[in-house]
C-alpha positions in Angstrom: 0.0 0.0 0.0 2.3 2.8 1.0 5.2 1.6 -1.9 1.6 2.0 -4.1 1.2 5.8 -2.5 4.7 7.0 -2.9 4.3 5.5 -7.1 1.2 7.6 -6.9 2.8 10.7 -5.7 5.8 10.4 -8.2 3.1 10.2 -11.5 0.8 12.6 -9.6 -2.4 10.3 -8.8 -2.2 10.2 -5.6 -5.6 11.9 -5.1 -6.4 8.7 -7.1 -4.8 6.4 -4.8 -5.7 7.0 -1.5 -9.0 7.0 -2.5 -8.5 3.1 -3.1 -7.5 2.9 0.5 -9.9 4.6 2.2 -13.2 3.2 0.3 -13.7 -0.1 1.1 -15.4 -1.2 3.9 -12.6 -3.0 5.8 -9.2 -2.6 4.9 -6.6 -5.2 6.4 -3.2 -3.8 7.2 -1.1 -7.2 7.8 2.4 -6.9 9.1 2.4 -3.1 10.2 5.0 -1.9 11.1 7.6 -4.4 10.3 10.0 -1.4 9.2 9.9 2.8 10.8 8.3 5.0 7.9 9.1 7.5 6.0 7.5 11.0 6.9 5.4 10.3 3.4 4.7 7.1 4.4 3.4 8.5 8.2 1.2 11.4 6.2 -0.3 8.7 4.0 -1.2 6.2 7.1 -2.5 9.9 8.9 -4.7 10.6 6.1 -5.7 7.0 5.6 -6.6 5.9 9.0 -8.5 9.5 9.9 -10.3 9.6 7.0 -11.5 5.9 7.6 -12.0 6.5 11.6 -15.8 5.8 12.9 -16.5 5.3 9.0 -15.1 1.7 8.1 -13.3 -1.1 9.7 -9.5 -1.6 9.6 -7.8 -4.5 11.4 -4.1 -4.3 11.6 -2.0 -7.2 12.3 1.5 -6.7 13.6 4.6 -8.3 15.8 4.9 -5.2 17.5 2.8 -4.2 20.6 0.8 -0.7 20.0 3.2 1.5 22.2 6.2 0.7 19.9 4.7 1.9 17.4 5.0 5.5 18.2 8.3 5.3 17.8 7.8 4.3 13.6 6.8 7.7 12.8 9.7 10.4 11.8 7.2 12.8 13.4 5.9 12.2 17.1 2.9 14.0 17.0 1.2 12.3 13.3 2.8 9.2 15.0 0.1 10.1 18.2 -2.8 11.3 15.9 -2.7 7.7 13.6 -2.1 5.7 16.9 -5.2 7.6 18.7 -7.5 7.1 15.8 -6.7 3.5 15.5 -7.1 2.8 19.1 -10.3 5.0 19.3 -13.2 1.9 19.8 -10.2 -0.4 18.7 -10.8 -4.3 20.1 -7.1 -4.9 20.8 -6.1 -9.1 20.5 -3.2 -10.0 21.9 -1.8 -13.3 21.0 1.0 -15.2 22.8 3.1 -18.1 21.9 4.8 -19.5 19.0 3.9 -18.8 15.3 1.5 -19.9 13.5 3.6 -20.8 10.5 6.6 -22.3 12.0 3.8 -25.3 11.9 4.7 -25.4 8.5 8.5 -25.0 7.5 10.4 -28.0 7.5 10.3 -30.0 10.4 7.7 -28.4 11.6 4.5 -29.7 13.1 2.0 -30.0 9.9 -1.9 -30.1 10.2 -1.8 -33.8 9.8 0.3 -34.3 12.8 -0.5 -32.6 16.5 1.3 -30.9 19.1 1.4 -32.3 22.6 -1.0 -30.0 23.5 -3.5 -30.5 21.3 -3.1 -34.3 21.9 -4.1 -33.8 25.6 
């Protein structure tokens, strides 16, 4: 999405662009924050997530709790105002343990095999 935005803002159809983002009625952001962000990048998630806040649904995914994310942002304060708006009536799921898809990389447990726990 934001590589997507900053293609947009090069050929000047940005305007265009976001537009994609901020329509539908849920929009899935999966990995967030797996790298900082550029201050573009921080004013595209700004305009995205304020113009879809109490309008739509977004559900974010990410390995990194909701306080480090502040610390993404080049700018502190758009890094408060995305992080307020998302957490405004936000259902937060935390979810502890191992990943998911080590299940499935070599050696790994596969779905026709069980763990010990879920053998009892």
């Amino acid at each position: 999405m934001l590589r997507s935005l900053l293609a947009a803002r090069a050929d000047q159809t940005w305007e265009k662009a976001i537009r994609r983002y901020i329509a539908p009625d849920v929009l899935i952001l999966d990995d967030f924050g797996l790298q900082g962000f550029t201050q573009h990048q921080g004013d595209d998630l700004y305009e995205i997530v304020s113009e879809r806040a109490m309008k739509a649904s977004t559900v974010i995914t990410s390995n990194r709790p909701v306080q480090d994310w502040l610390g993404l942002f080049p700018d502190p304060v758009m890094a408060q105002a995305v992080v307020d708006r998302l957490r405004q009536n936000a259902h937060l799921v935390v979810i502890e343990g191992d990943s998911y898809r080590g299940r499935y990389r070599p050696g790994g447990v596969t779905d026709t095999k069980k763990t010990k726990e879920e053998q009892g």
